[in-house]
N, C-alpha and C positions, 0 to 999 in steps of 0.2 A: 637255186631256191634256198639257199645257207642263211641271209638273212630272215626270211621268212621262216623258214622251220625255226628261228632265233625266237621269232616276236609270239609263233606258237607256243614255243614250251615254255615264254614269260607267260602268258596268259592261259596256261592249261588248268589251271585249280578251277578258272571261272566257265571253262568250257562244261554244260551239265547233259547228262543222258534225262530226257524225258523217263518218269516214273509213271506207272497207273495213276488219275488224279492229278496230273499237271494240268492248266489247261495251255493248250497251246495256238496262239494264235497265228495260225499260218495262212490265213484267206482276207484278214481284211487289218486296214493297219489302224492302231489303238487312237490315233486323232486326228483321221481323214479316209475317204472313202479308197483310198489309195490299197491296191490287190495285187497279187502276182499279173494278173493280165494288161495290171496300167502301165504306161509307159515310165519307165528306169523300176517295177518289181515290185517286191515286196521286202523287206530285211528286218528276219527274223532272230532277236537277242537269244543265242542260244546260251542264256544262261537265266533269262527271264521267262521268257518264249513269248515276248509281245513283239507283235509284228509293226513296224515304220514303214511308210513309204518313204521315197528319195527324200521327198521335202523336210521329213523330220526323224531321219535317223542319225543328221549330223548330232542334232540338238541334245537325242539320247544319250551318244556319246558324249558329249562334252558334261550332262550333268552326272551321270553314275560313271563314267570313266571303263562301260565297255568296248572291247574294241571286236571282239568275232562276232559276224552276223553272218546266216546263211542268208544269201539273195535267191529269193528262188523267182522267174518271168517264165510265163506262159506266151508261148502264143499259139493263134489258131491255127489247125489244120487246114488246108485245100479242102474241101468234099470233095469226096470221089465222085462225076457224074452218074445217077441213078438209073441204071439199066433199063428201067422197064420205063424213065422217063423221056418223051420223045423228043424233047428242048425248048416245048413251046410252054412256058408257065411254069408251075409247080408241079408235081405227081398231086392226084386228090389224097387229100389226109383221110384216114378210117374215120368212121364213125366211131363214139366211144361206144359200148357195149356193157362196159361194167360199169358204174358206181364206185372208181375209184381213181388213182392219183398212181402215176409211175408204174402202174402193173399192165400188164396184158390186157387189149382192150379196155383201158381206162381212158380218164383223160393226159395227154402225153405230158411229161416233164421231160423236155428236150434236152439233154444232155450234149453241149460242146465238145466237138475233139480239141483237144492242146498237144501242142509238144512244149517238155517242162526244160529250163534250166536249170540248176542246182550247183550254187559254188560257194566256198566261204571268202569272206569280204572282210580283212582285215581295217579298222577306221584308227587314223584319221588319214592313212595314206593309201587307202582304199586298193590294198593289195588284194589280188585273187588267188586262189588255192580253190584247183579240181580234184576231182576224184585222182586224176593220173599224176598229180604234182604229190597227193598226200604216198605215195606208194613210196615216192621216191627217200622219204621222211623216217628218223628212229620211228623204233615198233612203237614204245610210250606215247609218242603224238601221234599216228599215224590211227593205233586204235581207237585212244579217246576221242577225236575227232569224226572218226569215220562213225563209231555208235551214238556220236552226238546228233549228227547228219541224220543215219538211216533211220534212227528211235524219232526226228522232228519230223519227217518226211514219211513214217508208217504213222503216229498216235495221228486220232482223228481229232483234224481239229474242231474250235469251241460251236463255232459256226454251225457243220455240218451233225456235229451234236446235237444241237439246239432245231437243226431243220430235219421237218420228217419229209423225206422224199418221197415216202411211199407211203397211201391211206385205201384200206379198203372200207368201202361203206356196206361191202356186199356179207363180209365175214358174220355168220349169224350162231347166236348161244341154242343149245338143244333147251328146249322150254322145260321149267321143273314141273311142270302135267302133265307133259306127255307119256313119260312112264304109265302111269294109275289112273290114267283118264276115264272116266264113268263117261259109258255113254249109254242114253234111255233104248230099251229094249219097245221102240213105241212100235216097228211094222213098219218102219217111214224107207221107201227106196225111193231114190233121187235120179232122175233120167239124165242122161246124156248129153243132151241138149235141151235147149228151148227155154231156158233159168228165168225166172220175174221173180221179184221182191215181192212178198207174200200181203205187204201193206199200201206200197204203193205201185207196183205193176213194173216198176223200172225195169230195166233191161238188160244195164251195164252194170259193172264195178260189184257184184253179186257174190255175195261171203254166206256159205252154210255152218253152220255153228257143228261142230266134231262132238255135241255131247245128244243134243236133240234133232239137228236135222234142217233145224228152220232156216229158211233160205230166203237172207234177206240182204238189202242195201248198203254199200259202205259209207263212209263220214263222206261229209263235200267238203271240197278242198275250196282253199280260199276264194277262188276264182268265182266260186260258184258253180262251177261243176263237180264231180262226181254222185256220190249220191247224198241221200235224205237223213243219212244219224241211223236208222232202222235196227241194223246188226248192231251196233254198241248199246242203242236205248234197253237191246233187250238182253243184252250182257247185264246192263245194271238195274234189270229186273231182277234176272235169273240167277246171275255168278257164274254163268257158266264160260269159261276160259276161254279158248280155242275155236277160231274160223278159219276155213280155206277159203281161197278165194277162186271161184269157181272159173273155166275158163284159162287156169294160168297150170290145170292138173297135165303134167306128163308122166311120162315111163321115170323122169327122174326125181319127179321131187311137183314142189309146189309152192305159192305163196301161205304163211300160214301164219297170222297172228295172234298175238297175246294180246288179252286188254289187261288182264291183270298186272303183266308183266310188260305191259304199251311200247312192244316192240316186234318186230315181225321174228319168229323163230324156228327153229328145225325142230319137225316131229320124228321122231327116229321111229317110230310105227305108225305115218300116216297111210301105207298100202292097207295097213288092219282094222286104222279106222274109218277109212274111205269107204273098205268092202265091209262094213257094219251097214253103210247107206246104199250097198249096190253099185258101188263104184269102184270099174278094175280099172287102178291105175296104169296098169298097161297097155291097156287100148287109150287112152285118153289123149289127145291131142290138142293145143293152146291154142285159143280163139281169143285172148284179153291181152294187152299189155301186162306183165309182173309190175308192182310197186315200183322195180328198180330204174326200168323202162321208163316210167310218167316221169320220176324223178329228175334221171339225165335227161330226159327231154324238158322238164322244167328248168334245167339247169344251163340247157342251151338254150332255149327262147321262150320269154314269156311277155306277152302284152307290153308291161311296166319297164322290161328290162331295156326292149328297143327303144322306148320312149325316151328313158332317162337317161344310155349309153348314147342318143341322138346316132344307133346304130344303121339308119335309113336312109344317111349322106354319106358320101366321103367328105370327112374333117379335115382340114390345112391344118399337117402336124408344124407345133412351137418349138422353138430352142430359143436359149438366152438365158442372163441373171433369172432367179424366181418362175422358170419355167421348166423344173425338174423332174421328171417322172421317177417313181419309187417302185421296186419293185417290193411284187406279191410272195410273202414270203410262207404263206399257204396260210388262206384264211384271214391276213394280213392289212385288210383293206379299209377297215373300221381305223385303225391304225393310221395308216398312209391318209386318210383322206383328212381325218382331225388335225395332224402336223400339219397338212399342207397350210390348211385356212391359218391355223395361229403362228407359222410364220410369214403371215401377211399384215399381221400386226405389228407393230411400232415398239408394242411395250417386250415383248419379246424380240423382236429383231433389236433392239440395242440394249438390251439386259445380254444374248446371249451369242449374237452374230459381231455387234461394232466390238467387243471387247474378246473378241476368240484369244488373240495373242497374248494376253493377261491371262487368260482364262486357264489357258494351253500351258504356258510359264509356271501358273501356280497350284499345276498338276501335280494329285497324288504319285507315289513312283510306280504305280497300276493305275494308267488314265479307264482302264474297262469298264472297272468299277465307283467310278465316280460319276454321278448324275448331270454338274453343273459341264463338264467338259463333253459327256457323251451328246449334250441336248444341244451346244454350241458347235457339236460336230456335226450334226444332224442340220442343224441352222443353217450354218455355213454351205455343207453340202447341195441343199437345196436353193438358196440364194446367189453362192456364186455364179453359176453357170458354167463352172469346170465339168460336171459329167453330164447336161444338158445338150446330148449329142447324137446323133442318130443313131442304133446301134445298126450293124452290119449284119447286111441282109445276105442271111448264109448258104443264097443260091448263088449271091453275085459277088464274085469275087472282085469286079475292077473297079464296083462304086457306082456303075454306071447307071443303076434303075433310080427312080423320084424316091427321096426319101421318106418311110415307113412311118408311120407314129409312134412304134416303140422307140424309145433311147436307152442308152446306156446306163442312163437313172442311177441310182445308186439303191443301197440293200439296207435297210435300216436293222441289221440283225444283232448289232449289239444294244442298240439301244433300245429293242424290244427285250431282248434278253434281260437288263437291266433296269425296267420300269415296271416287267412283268417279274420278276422275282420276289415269290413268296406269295405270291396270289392268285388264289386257286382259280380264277378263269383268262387274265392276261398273262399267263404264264403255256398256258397252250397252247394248241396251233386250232382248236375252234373256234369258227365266228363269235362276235362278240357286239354286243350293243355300245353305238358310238357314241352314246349321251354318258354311258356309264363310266365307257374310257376319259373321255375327256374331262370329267367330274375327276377320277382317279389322278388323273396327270395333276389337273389344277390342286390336287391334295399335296403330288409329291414336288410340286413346286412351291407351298405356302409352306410345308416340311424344312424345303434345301433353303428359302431367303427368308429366313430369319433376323437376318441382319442385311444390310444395302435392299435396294431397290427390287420390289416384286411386282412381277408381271400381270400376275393372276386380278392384282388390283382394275385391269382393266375389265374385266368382269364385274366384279365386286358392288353389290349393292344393297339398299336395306329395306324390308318388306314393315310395313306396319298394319297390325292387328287392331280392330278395331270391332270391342263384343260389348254391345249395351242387350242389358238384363231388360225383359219386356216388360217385367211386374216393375221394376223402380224407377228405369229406363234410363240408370245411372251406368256409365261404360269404363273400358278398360284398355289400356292400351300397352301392347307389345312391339317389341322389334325383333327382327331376326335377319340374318344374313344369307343372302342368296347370291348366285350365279347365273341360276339360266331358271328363264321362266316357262311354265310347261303349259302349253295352251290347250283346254278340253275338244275333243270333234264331239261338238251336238249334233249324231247323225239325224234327231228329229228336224232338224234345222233344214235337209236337203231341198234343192232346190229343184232339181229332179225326180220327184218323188215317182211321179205317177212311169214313170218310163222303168226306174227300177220295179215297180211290181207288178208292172206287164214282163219283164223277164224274166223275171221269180218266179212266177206265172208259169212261163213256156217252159222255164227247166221242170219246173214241176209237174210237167206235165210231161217229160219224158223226151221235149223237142230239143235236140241237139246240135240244133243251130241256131239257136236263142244267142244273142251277143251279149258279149262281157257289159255291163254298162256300171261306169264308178261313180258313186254317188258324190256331187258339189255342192261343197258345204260355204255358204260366203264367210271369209275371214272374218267381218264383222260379229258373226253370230261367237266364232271362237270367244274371239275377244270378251264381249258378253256375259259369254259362260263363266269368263275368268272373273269381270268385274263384278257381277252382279251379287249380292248379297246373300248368305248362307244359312239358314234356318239349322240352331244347335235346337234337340228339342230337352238335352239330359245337362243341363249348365248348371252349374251348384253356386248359385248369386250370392255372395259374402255379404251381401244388402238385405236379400232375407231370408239369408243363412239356412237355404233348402235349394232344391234342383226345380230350376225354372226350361221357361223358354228363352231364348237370346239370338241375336241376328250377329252375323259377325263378317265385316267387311275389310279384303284386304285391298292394299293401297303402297307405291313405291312411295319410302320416304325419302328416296337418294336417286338418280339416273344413273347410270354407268355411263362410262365411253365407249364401251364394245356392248349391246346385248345381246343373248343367246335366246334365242324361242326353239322350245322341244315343241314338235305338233305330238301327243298323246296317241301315235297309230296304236299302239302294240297294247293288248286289253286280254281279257278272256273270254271268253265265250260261257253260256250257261253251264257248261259243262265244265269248267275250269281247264278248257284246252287252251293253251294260248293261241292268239289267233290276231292279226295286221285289220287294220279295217281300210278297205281299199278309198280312197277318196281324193278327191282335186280341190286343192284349197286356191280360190286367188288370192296370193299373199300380193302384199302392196310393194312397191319399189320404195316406196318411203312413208314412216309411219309417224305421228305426231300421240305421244301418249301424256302429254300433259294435264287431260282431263283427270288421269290417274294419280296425281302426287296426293301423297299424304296432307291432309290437313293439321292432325293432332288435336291437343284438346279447345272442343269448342269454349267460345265465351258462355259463359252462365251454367257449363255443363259440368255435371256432380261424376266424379269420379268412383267407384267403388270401392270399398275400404280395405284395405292389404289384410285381407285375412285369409287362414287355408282352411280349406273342410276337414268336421274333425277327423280324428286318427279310428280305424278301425281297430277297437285292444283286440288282442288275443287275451282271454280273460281269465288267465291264470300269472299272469307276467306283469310284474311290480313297471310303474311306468317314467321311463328313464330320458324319454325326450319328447318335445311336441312336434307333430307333423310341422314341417315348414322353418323350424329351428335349426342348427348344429346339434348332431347327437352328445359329438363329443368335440373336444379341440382335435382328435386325430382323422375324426371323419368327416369326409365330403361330402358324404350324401346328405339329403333331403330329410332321408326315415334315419332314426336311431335302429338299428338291426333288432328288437327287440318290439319295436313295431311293426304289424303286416299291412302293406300299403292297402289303401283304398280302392278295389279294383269294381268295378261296375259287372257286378253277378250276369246281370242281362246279356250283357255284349260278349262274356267270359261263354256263357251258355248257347248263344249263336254260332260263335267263332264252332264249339264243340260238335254242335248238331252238321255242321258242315263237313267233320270229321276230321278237323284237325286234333293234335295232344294238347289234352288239356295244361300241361306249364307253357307250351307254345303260344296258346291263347290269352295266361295270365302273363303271358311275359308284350307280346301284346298291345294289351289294355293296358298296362304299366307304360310302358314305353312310349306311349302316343299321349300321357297323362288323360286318360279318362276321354278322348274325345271322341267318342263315337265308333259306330262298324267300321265307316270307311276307310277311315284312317286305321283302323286296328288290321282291317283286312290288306292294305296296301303295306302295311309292316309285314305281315305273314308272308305276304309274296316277295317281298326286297329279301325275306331274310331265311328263306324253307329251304337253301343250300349249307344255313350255318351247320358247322359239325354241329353245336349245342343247343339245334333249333328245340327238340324237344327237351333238354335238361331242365331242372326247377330254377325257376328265378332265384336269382340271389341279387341281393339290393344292395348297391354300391357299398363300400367304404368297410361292411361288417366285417371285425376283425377276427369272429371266432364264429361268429353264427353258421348252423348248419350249410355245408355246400360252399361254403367262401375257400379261398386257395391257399394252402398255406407254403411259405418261403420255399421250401425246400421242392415242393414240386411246378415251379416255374420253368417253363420252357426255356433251357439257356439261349436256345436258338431266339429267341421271339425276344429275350432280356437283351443280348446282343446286337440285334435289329434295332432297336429302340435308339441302346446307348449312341451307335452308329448314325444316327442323326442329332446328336450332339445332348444328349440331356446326360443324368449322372446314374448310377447304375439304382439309387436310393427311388428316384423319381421313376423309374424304368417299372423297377420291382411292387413300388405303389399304384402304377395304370394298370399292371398284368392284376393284380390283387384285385382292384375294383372291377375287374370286367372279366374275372372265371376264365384266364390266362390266354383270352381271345384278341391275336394279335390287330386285327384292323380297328377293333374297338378300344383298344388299350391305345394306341396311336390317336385316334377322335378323342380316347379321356383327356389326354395329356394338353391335346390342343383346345380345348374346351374350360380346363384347367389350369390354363398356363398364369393367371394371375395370381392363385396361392402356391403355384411351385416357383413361381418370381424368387423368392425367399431363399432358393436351393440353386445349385449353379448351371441355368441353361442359357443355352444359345448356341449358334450354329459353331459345329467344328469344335465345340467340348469345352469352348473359351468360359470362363465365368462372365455373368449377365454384367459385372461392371467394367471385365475388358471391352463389351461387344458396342456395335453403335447403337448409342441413344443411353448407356450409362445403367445405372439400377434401377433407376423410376418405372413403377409397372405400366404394362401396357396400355393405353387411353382406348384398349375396344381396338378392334379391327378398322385400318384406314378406309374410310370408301370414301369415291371421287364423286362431284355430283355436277351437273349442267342443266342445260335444256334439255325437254325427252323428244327432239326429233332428232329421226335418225332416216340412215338411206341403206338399204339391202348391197352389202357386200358378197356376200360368199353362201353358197348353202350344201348341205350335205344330204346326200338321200341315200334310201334305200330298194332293192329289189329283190323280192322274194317272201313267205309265207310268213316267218318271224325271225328276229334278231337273235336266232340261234342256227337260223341259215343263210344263205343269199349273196349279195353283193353291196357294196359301198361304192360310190362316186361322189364326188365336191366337182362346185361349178364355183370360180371365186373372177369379180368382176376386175380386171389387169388394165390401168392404163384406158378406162372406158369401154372394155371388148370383154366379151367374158368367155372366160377359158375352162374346158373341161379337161379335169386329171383325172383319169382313169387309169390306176396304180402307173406302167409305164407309158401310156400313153397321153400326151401332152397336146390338145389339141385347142385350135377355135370351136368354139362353141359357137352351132349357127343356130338352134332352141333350145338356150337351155327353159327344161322342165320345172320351171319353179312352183307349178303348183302339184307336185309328187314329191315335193321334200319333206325331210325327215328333221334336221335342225338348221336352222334360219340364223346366219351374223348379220348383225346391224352395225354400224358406226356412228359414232353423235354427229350430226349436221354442223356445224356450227356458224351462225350466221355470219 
């Protein structure tokens, strides 16, 4: 071992002990799906701690010049045959029981047995060094080596960080009422059995309110069943807090909700306020399903979910190029299922799959953190068909059963990691809305190609506005840039009417096998709703220069190559509960929207005159700019800070009565430029998660005025993020300023902005604007591509479950004329796909 203990002690400076804070990548290698359980391991730079598979650990060495790498390879255990299984099949798996993930009676995260190897791999002559070789070694290499090992082999790595194994949904907060709870002194005892809802007689799902007694109905669940609203309508009578849910009372406990607190919670003195109503919770005995119970049974089978998993066949599992399954990386599936469709695309398979090798080549010396390589790794992964492979079914060890529909698929965990970073809802492991993600992606790709060829263009289109004033009947035209069109469901439109309220009917009446029936809406009418003409009634005409009526009609002035239609399931309910509207659209296999291009301005037809409505003064303030002017050369905005923008009192005053904060509301009406409720109200809901949803508006650009941010208290973190996409720390510090140091907003300033910061040095990778391609000349507008508007339905996405804050994702995408269903790891034929249950719709241009 003389030589090699030689090449150890040359290279012991670079050998590093993991510190707290390293991250260490020991499960998946930095630019390919390549793991300790693939075949030739995993080799981990212990001195970087970014993990290579075989294919490209030569590559690292040759360009940084390391040469120890721990290789660490897995492989599987035998199972022990299961005792109590008799050989024919599988043992039955439990039922889950909790509302949870990895715990006791949850749902199972099956954990593989491995047996590990662990050795050091000296490169480029790929010597090995064991545990019993380094014994043999001086102390000085012997330790360092071995702490280098055991420290990579204990810190947990980035992966397992980032995944939560374990989720309980059952873990509940002691409610802050239940201490001091008032409960009325009315007489009222509550029997033991025999419960109706005091309004409508109902039977089931029956909640007595802990302050008065009244024993009434719970909410109905999407479906249409459970109950009538009752118990909550009288919550937002009363105020009063706290329902049990009758039926679910034992000796231990009970179901007991907040509405205040709109979450189910623990009374830590419900035995004293049960027996206020004549209820000893020690005799009491469960005759109802718990919340938790509907739940996981919701979560195992519901109507829509067999529909759309085409759970009712056995499917002929895929393997091959472009037939990849991804695993669920909890929650994960919003995720997996938008990759899959947009690498079926052209403008991304060869933006980021034909150019891997370049791509890989001109890797930062941390590829983890790098967007253009993690997304080409991901590309690659999924288009190759290197892990498109059955995975092994871990009762059979010799191969011998038909092969499963899971595959081996691959983990996209870094590159969630890394597109979710910094953003407070793809950054966790909750559901997540697929329209939102993929809007999100399409952002952090117009971000990364700055400079060569952008993907997202295949999206990319332009909407024109078209608002004639009814008093002059003189119009006005705008443009704006879109991606994905969002199609209304006019449920008055059903085509089914009378069958849904004969079942409305029967549940209301307490008949409990009244059938689910989904209301069909014909595509036609969608479409309709989108084209048809808009009635503004609050238009402020620069023609006669007062608030008119105006009609306002939008129109494509550009087609795309790819179109995205969102169908509008996800709404609210009177109640401002979010709520899915169930429905079956027939969407068409091929749609002709040429009736829709833009015209622009007709002949003989009068334009409106470029004027703004005047400025609201604040009437003690000398006046330093005109609405619609520059206030100053330094400011961008609209208003001189010194002017208070024009905000429509009315719609300020609705917003309020609703109960939202009142700056939430004039931020609002600001923000939607005067256009009405709907639009003000559709802003409140995009944005009632911001931290600064209720802080005071403050209006771009002011550089002193109350509430504006000054230098010194900019988030370095958010300054840093910015720079990191290639602008200059001057232009970083002027988006955080204009937008109250709100990092997703300060990123939209900048790109919104990018024609007066032309002047300052950006462009992708920090290069000045006149290194980058296309030279200094400012941008000519965003490229959009345009053709014919017929297109033919490629791919679609849906969903299953109450709201995009729960449920499941699957993509149907049409392969070779067969359409295939991916269902995270399972890659199968599609023998119906459900295309009228989808959620967002890919088109392609036809082209003659």
């Amino acid at each position: 071992m003389g030589d090699v203990g030689e090449i150890l002690m040359s290279v012991l400076s670079t050998i590093r002990v993991p510190k707290p804070g390293d991250r260490v990548h020991k499960d998946e290698c930095a630019l390919s799906f390549a793991s300790p359980e693939s075949e030739g391991g995993l080799y981990v730079c212990m001195n970087s701690f970014l993990g290579f598979g075989s294919q490209y650990v030569e590559r690292h060495h040759a360009r940084t010049g390391q040469r120890a790498y721990l290789h660490i390879t897995r492989t599987r255990k035998a199972k022990k045959e299961d005792d109590n299984n008799s050989g024919s099949g599988h043992p039955p798996k439990k039922k889950p029981t909790r509302l949870a993930i990895g715990i006791e009676g949850g749902f199972d995260v099956e954990l593989e047995q491995y047996e590990e190897d662990v050795k050091v791999v000296l490169l480029p002559e790929r010597q090995e060094v064991t545990s019993e070789d380094l014994a043999t070694m001086p102390d000085v290499v012997r330790e360092r080596v071995s702490l280098s090992m055991a420290g990579i082999m204990a810190a947990d790595s980035v992966s397992h960080a980032l995944q939560v194994q374990q989720w309980d949904g059952e873990v509940r907060q002691e409610s802050k009422h239940a201490a001091d709870l008032k409960q009325l002194d009315n007489g009222l005892k509550i029997p033991p059995t025999g419960w109706r809802c005091e309004v409508c007689d109902l039977q089931e799902n029956i909640w007595m309110n802990l302050t008065d007694g009244k024993v009434l109905c719970g909410r109905r669940y999407f479906d249409g069943s459970g109950g009538n609203n009752h118990a909550l309508l009288h919550f937002q009578e009363t105020g009063y807090p706290l329902a049990v849910k009758l039926g679910t009372i034992t000796p231990d406990g009970a179901d007991v909700y907040s509405y205040d607190e709109d979450d189910m919670v623990l009374d830590s003195k419900l035995a004293e306020h049960l027996a206020h109503f004549g209820i000893d919770m020690m005799t009491m005995e469960k005759t109802e399903r718990t919340m938790t119970e509907l739940e996981i049974a919701v979560n195992q089978r519901v109507g829509e979910w067999e529909v759309i998993q085409e759970s009712g066949t056995t499917l002929r599992p895929l393997f091959g190029p472009g037939l990849t399954g991804m695993k669920n990386l909890g929650n994960s599936c919003y995720l997996n299922s938008v990759m899959q469709v947009l690498f079926t695309i052209p403008d991304f398979q060869n933006k980021y799959v034909a150019n891997i090798d370049k791509i890989i080549d001109e890797a930062p010396s941390d590829p983890t953190q790098d967007f253009k390589t993690q997304v080409a790794k991901l590309g690659y992964g999924l288009l190759s068909g290197d892990y498109s492979k059955p995975a092994p079914d871990p009762g059979d060890e010799n191969g011998a059963s038909e092969p499963r529909g899971d595959q081996i698929g691959i983990a996209p965990r870094m590159f969630k990691a890394l597109v979710g970073r910094g953003h407070p809802e793809f950054s966790t492991n909750r559901q997540q809305d697929a329209q939102e993600f993929l809007l999100h992606f399409i952002n952090m790709v117009e971000r990364n190609c700055r400079s060569g060829s952008n993907p997202s263009e295949a999206f990319r289109f332009l909407v024109e506005d078209r608002i004639v004033c009814q008093q002059s009947q003189k119009a006005k035209y705008t443009q704006r840039v879109e991606y994905i069109v969002q199609l209304p469901v006019p449920m008055d439109q059903a085509t089914n009417t009378e069958e849904l309220q004969e079942a409305e009917r029967r549940r209301e009446e307490g008949d409990s096998s009244a059938p689910t029936v989904r209301a069909q809406i014909p595509f036609t009418a969608c479409m309709a709703a989108l084209s048809e003409p808009e009635i503004l009634t609050d238009f402020w005409s620069s023609a006669v220069q007062a608030k008119t009526a105006a009609t306002k009609m939008t129109r494509f002035a550009s087609f795309p190559d790819h179109l995205v239609i969102q169908i509008k399931k996800f709404t609210f309910g009177l109640d401002w509960v979010p709520k899915k509207l169930d429905v079956s659209i027939d969407v068409p296999d091929t749609l002709d929207l040429s009736a829709l291009r833009a015209t622009g301005q007709q002949p003989g037809e009068e334009l409106l005159p470029e004027v703004a409505p005047p400025p609201l003064m604040t009437p003690d303030v000398e006046v330093k700019g005109i609405l619609g002017s520059h206030g100053n050369d330094e400011d961008d905005s609209l208003y001189s800070p010194l002017l208070s923008p024009v905000l429509d009192d009315s719609t300020v005053s609705q917003l309020c009565e609703m109960g939202f904060p009142l700056e939430a509301c004039r931020k609002a009406v600001y923000y939607t430029g005067n256009t009405g409720i709907d639009s003000a109200m559709n802003w409140i809901m995009g944005h009632m998660d911001d931290p600064d949803f209720s802080a005071p508006l403050v209006l771009p650009g002011g550089s002193s005025g109350p509430g504006t941010t000054p230098t010194e208290s900019l988030s370095e973190e958010h300054l840093a993020t910015i720079v990191s996409m290639g602008f200059s720390r001057d232009q970083a510090t002027k988006a955080l300023r204009a937008t109250s140091n709100v990092l997703d907003r300060a990123v939209d300033w900048i790109f919104s902005h990018l024609d007066d910061l032309e002047s300052m040095d950006v462009s992708e990778g920090g290069r000045s604007a006149a290194e980058s391609e296309g030279g200094r000349d400012p941008p000519p507008g965003p490229r959009v591509r345009d053709g014919p508007g017929k297109y033919e339905l490629f791919a679609f996405i849906s969903h299953m479950g109450t709201s995009t804050m729960c449920g499941h994702y699957v993509c149907h995408i049409k392969k070779d004329q067969q359409w295939v269903i991916f269902n995270d790891q399972k890659v199968c034929a599609s023998e119906k796909p459900p295309k009228d249950l989808g959620y967002l719709y890919f088109y392609r241009r036809v082209t003659e």
